[in-house]
Wavefront OBJ file of the C-alpha trace (Angstrom):
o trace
v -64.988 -47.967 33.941
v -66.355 -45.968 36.970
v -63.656 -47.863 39.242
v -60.787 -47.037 36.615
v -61.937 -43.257 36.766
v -62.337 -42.678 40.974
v -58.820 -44.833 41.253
v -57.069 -42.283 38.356
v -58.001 -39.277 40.408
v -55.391 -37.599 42.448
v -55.085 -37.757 46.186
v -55.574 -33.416 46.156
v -55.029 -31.947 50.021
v -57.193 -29.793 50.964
v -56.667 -25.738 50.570
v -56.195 -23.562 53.747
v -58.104 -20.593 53.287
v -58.635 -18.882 56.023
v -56.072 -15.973 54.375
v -56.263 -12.757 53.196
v -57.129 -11.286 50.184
v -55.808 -8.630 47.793
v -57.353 -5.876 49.660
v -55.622 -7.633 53.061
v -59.927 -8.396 54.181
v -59.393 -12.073 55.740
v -61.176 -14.683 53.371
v -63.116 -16.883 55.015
v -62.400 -20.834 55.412
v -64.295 -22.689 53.417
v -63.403 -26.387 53.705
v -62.885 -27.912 50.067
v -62.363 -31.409 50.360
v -60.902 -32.927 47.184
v -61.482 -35.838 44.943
v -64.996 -37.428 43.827
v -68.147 -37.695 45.681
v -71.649 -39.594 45.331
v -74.715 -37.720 44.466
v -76.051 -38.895 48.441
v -72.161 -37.863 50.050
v -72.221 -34.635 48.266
v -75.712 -33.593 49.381
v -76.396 -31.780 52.078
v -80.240 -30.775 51.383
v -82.308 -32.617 48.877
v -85.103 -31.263 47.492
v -87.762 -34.199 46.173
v -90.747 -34.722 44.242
v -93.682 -36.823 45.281
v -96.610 -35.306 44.091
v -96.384 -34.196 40.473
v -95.522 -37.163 38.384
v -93.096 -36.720 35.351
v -92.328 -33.251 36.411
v -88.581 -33.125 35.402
v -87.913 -31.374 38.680
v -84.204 -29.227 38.250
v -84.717 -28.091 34.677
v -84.496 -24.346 36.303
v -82.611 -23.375 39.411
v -81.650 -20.416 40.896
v -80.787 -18.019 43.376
v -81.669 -14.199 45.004
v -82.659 -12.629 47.572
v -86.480 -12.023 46.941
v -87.352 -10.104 50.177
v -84.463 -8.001 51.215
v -83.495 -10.109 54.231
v -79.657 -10.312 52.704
v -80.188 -14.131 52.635
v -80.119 -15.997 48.829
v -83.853 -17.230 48.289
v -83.994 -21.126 46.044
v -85.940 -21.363 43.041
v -86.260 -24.636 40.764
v -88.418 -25.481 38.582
v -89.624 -28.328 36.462
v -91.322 -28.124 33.068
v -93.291 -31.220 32.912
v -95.839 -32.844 35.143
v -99.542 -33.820 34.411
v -100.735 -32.189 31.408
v -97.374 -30.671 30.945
v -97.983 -27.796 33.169
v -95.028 -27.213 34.728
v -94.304 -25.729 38.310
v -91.643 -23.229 40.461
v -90.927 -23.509 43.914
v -89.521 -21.108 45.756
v -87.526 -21.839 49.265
v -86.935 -18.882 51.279
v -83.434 -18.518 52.686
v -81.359 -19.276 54.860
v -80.236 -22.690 54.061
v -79.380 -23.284 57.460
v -83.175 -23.172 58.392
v -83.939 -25.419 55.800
v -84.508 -29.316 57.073
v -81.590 -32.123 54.829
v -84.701 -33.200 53.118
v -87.300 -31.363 51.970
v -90.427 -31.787 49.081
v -91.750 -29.397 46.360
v -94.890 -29.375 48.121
v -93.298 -27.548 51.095
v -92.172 -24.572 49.294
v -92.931 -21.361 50.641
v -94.192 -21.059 47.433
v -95.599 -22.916 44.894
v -96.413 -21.838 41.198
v -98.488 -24.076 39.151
v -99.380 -23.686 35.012
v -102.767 -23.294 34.399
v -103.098 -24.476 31.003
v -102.395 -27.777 29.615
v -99.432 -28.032 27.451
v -98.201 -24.482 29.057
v -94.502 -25.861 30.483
v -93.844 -23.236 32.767
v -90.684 -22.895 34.186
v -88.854 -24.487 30.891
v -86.112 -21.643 31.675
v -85.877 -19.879 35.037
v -83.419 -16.818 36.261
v -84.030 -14.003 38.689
v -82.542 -10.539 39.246
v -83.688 -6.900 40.347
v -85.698 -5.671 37.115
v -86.692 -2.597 39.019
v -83.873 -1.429 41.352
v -86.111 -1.389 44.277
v -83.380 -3.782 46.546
v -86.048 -7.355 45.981
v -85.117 -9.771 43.108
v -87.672 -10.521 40.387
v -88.414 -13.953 39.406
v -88.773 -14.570 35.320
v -89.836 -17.743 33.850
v -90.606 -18.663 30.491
v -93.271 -21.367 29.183
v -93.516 -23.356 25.825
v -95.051 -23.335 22.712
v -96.001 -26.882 21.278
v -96.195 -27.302 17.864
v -97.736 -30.392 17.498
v -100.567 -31.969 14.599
v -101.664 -34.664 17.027
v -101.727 -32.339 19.960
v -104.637 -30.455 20.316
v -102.671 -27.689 22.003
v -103.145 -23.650 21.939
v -100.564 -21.710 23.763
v -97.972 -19.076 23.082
v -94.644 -19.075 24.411
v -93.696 -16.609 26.857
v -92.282 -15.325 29.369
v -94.177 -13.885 33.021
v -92.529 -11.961 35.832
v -92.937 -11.988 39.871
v -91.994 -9.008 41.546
v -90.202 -9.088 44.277
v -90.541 -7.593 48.170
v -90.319 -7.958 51.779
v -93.762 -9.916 51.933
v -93.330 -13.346 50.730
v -95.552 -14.574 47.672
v -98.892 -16.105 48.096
v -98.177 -19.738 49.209
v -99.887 -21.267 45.819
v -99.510 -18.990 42.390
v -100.211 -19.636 38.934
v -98.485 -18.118 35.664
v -102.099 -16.726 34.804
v -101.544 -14.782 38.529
v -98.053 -13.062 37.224
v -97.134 -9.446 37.532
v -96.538 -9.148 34.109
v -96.985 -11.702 31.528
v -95.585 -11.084 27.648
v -96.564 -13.521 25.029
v -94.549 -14.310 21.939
v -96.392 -16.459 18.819
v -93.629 -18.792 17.047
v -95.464 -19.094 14.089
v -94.633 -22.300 12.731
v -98.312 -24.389 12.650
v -96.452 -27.026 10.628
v -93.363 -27.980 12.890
v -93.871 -30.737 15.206
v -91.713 -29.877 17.948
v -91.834 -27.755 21.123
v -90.806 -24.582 20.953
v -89.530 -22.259 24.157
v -87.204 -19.315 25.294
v -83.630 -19.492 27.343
v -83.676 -17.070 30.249
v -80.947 -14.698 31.419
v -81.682 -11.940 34.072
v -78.219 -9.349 34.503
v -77.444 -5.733 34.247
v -76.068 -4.838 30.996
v -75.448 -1.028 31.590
v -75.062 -0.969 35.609
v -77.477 0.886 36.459
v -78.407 -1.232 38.759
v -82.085 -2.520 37.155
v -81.380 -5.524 35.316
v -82.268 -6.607 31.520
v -83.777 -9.633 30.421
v -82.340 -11.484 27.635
v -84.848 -14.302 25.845
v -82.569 -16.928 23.623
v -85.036 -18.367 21.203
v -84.704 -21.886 19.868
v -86.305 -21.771 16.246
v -83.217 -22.698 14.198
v -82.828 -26.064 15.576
v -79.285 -25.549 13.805
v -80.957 -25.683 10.636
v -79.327 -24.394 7.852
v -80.663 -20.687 6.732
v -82.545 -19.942 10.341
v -81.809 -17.565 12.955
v -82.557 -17.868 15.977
v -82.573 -14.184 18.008
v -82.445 -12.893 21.247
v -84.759 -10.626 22.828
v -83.829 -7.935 25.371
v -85.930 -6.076 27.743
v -84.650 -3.401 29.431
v -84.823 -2.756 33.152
v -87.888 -1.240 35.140
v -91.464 -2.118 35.447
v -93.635 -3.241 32.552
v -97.317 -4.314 32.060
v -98.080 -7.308 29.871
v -98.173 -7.548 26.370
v -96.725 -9.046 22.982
v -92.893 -9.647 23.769
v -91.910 -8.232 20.379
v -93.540 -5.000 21.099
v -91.547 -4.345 24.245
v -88.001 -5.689 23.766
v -85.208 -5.364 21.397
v -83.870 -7.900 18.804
v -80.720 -9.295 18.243
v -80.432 -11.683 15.193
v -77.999 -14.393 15.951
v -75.763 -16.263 13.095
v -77.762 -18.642 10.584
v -77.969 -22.466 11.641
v -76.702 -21.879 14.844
v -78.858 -22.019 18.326
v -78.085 -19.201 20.250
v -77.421 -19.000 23.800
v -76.488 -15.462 25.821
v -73.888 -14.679 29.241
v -72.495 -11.926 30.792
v -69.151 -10.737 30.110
v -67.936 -7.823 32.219
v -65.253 -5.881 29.799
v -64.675 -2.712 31.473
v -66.230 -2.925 35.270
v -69.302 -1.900 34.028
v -71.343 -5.399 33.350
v -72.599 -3.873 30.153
v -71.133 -6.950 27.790
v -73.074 -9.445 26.419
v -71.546 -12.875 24.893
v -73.526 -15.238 22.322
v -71.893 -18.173 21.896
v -73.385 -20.785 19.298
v -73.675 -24.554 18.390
v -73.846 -25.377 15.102
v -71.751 -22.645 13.264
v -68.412 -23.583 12.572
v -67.142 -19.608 12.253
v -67.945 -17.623 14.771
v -67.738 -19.527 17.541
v -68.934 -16.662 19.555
v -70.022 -12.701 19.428
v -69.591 -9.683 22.518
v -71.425 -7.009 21.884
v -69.996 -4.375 24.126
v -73.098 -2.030 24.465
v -76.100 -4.262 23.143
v -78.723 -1.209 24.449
v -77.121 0.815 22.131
v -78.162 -1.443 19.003
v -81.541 0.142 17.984
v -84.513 -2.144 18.143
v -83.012 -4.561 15.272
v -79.538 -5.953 14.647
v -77.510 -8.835 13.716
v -74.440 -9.900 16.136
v -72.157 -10.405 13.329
v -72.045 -7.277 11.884
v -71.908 -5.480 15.682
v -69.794 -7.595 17.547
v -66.801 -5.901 19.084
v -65.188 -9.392 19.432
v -65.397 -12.550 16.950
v -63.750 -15.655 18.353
v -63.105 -17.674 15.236
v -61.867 -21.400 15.273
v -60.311 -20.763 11.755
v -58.197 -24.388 11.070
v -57.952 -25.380 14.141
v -58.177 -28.957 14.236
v -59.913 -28.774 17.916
v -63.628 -28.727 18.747
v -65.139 -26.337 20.350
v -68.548 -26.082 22.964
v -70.329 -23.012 24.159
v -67.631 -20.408 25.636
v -68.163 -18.816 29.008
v -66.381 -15.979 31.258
v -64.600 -15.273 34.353
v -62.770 -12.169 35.307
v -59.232 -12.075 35.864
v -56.676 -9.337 37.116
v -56.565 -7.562 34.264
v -60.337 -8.016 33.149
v -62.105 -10.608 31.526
v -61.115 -14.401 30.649
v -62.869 -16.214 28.025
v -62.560 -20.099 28.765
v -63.966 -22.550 26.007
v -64.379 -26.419 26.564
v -63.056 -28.171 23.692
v -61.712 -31.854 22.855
v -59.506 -32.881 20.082
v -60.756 -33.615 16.549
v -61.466 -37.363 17.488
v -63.353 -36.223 20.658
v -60.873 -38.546 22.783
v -59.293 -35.738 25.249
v -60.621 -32.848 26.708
v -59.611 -29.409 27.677
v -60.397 -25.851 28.097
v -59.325 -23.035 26.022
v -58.440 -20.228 28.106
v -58.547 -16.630 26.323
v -57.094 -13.152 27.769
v -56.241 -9.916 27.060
v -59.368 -9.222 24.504
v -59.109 -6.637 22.005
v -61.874 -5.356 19.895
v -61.667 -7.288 16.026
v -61.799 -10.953 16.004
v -59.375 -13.646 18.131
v -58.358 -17.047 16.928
v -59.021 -20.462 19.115
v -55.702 -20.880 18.566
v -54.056 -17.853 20.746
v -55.183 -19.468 23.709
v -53.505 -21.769 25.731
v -54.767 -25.110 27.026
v -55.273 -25.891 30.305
v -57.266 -28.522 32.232
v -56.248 -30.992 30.077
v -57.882 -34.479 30.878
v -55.649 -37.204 31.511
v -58.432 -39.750 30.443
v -59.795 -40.505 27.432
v -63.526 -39.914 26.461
v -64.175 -37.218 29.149
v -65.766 -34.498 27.527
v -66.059 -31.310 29.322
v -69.617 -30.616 27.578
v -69.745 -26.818 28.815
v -68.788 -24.458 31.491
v -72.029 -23.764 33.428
v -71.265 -21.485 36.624
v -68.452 -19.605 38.231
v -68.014 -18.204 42.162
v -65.511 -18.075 44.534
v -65.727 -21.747 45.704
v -62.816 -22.310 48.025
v -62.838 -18.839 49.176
v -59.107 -17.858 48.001
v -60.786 -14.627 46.471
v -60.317 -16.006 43.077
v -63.332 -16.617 40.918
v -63.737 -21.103 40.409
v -65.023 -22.340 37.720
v -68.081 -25.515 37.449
v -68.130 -27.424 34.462
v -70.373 -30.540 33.686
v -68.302 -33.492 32.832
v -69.388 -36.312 30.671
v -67.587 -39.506 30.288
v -67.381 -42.257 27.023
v -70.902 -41.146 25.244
v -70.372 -44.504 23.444
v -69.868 -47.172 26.076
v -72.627 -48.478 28.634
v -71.019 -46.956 31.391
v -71.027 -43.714 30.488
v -71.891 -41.224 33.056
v -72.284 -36.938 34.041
v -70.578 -35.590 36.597
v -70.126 -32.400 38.213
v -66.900 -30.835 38.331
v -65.653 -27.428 40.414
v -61.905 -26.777 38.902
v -59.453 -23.999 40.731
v -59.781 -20.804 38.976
v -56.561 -19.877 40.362
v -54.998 -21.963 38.265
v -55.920 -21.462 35.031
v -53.702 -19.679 33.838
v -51.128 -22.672 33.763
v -50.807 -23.887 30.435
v -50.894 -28.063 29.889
v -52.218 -28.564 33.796
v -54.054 -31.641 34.112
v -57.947 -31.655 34.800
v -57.485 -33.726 37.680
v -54.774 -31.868 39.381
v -57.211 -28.644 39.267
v -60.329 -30.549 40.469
v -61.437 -29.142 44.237
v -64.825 -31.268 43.718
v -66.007 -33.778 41.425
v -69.568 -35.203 42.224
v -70.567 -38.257 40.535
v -74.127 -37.897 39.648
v -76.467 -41.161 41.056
v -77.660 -42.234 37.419
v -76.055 -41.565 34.330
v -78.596 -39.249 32.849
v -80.224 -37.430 35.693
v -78.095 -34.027 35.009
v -78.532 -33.752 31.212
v -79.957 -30.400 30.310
v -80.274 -29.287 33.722
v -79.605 -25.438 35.396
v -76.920 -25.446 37.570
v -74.650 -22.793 39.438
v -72.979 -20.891 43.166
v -74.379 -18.525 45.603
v -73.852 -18.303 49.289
v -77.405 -20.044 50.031
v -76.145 -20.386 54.188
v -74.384 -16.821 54.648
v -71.414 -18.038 55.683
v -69.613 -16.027 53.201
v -68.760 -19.238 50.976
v -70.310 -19.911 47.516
v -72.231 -23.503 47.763
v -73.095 -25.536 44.766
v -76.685 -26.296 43.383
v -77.903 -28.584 40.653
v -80.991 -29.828 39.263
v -81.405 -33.595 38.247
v -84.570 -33.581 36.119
v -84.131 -37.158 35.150
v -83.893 -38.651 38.510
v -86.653 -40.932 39.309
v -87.744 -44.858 38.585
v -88.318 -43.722 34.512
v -86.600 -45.261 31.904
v -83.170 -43.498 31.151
v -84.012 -40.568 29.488
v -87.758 -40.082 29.892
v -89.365 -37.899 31.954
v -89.862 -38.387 35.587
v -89.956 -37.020 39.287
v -86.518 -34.546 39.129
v -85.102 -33.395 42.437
v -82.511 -30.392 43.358
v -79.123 -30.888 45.178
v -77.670 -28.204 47.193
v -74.194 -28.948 48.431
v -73.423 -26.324 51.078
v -69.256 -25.293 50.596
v -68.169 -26.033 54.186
v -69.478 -29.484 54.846
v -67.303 -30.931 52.267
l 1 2 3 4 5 6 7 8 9 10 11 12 13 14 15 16 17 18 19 20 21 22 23 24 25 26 27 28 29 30 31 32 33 34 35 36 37 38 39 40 41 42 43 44 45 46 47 48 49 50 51 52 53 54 55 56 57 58 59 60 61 62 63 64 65 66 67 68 69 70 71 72 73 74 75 76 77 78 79 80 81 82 83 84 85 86 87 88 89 90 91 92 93 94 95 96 97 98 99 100 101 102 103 104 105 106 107 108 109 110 111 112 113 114 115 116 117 118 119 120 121 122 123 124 125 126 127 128 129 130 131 132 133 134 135 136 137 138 139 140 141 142 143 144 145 146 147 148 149 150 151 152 153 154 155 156 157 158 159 160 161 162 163 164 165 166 167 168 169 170 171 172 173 174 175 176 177 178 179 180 181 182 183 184 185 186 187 188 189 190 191 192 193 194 195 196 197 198 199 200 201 202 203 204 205 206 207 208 209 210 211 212 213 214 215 216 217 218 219 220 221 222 223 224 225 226 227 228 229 230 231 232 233 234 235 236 237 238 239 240 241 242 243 244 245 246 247 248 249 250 251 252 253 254 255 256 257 258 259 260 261 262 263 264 265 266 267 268 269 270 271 272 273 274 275 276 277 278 279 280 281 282 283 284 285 286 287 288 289 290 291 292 293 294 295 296 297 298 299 300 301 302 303 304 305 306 307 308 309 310 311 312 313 314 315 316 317 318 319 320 321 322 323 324 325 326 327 328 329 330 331 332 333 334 335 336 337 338 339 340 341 342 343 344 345 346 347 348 349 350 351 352 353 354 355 356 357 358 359 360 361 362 363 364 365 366 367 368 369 370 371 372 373 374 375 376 377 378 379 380 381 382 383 384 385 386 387 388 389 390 391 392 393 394 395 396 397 398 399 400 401 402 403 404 405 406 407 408 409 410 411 412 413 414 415 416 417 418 419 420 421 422 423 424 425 426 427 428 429 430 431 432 433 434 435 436 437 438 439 440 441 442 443 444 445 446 447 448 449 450 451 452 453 454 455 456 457 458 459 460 461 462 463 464 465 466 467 468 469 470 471 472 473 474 475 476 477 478 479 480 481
């Protein structure tokens, strides 16, 4: 299957861009070799874990510039490990000072849970909270709800300021800046309970919010999950519920938040759920504004409805366009046999059918899924903004397999264009599992003014498929490929 797939993929030539872009600025040239690459040909640093055993290693990654030094700082994280701990490392920048191979245990900094059963670094992000020019790092831990686990934590989630010093070489959540503690509730549930991380500016003024998904529905009939948001500037630890704002997401639907930019301003804010047939997804156009309590459906400038469309529909995400913002949604046909993206402009306030959208990336394979658009960033430097998208092939046959996939944003707006033809990068993950559930994403991590890919493969390690092992981080720097 795996030989049928590389052999179907087209013989792409590589874009020229060492142009110029709208405002005549010359772009720079950032090589983007076409067509599919191994995990090991794709690489050009791994980050590894020897030490902590079972640590899912890539569950969180991400990227700022912690000390001011206008170079992008690496942070991943893994929630596992002995005792189910958890751990962040964080890799000061530049990449180009950084060795092909490196280990967790040669971070610059290392931060350890404490407390057994704590799972630090479940969800990871970063971002200026403050406005003081240094990027905060916020990381949330677990609860587990267990009756055979004799376990007695709160979920949460802690903050590390940033600054020009670098952080102590070995940290613990118990040695955060601020630490704010949320109680689930639920003694009876026997499952693990934690909090999806997203760190942006929602009313620009430049000290950014931080949104907390919650996971309590499960897509259970009847449940909300919600979304906490604390606003920007310094706090002092607490109970989360006494310092943020709630907003109550749609009933039997998990919840997950993004940024959508709809006037310049980067105040939007897009929920998108799984497990709710109508809406597929919510912007709330000034969620500061909401009060301390509210429900998305009932102030959402913008419901996108699937209404009889026959099509299926994943998590949407966001890229801006010309004339403002583009909604793109991965979808498939009713059998799940073809995939494609739903591409979405000119939003107006009211609701928007699936079905004004065009198609576009249209596989010409069956049983690829495109499982959900994960990252965007100017990858081939043509001053258009590319989209990444996890791909995920035959979830029925033995050779089934992820892969990473960086599609032409330029491009987009062509309806019925093949997936393939629009494919700058695919990268063909090592094992078949290693990406599921992992953070991925593009920042300029070598300054070359290019945006390089990262991923974390949680998975990867001698484990059976599926259980919980070593992890490692990929970074693919733009302009060796």
């Amino acid at each position: 299957m795996l030989i049928l797939l590389l052999a179907c993929t087209p013989n792409l030539t590589p874009t020229d861009t060492d142009t110029q872009g709208e405002t005549g600025e010359a772009l720079p040239s950032c090589a983007t070799e076409a067509g599919d690459l191994t995990t090991d040909q794709a690489a050009s640093i791994i980050i590894s874990n020897t030490e902590l055993e079972t640590l899912d290693l890539g569950r969180g990654v991400s990227v700022c510039d912690l000390n001011g030094d206008g170079h992008g700082d690496l942070l991943v994280s893994g929630s596992h490990g002995p005792q189910r701990r958890g751990a962040i490392g964080v890799f000061y920048g530049p990449a180009t000072d950084w060795p092909s191979e490196m280990d967790l245990s040669e971070a610059d900094s290392l931060i350890q849970g404490s407390v057994d059963y704590t799972y630090l670094g479940i969800s990871l992000d970063c971002g200026d909270l403050d406005g003081d020019g240094f990027a905060d790092i916020v990381a949330t831990n677990a609860e587990l709800l267990d009756t055979e686990i004799p376990a007695d934590t709160d979920s949460g989630v802690h903050i590390w300021y940033g600054s020009q010093d670098p952080l102590s070489a070995t940290l613990s959540e118990l040695q955060a800046d601020v630490s704010l503690h949320y109680d689930y509730g639920k003694p009876s549930a026997n499952r693990l309970y934690g909090m999806k991380v997203l760190v942006l500016d929602l009313d620009g003024d430049g000290q950014a919010e931080v949104s907390l998904a919650t996971n309590e529905s499960g897509a259970q009939a009847g449940v909300r999950d919600r979304v906490f948001v604390l606003e920007g500037g310094r706090h002092t630890s607490g109970e989360l519920t006494e310092s943020t704002s709630t907003i109550w997401g749609i009933e039997g639907s998990d919840i997950s938040p993004s940024q959508i930019d709809l006037d310049g301003s980067g105040a939007g804010l897009l929920l998108s759920y799984r497990g709710a047939r109508d809406p597929l997804a919510t912007i709330l156009d000034s969620p500061l504004s909401l009060g301390t309590e509210s429900y998305a459906e009932e102030e959402a400038w913008l419901s996108l409805e699937i209404g009889k469309s026959t099509d299926r529909l994943l998590s949407p995400s966001s890229i801006q366009g010309d004339s403002g913002p583009i909604l793109v949604a991965p979808a498939a046909d009713a059998q799940f046999t073809q995939a494609f993206l739903l591409v979405l402009k000119d939003l107006e306030e009211g609701y928007k059918l699936a079905t004004d959208s065009h198609r576009t990336a249209i596989s010409e394979l069956q049983q690829v899924h495109i499982t959900h658009v994960y990252a965007v960033g100017d990858y081939n430097g043509d001053g258009v903004e590319d989209l990444g998208v996890n791909l995920y092939h035959d979830p029925t046959s033995d050779d089934r397999f992820w892969a990473l996939g960086v599609l032409d944003g330029s491009q987009l707006d062509t309806p019925d264009v093949a997936l393939e033809s629009l494919l700058l990068n695919r990268v063909l993950l090592t094992e078949s599992n290693v990406n599921n559930g992992a953070d991925q994403g593009f920042s300029d991590l070598d300054g070359d003014g290019c945006s390089d890919l990262f991923w974390g493969e949680p998975y990867f390690g001698p484990a059976a498929p599926y259980a919980h092992d070593r992890g490692r981080v990929i970074v693919m720097l733009s302009t060796q490929h």
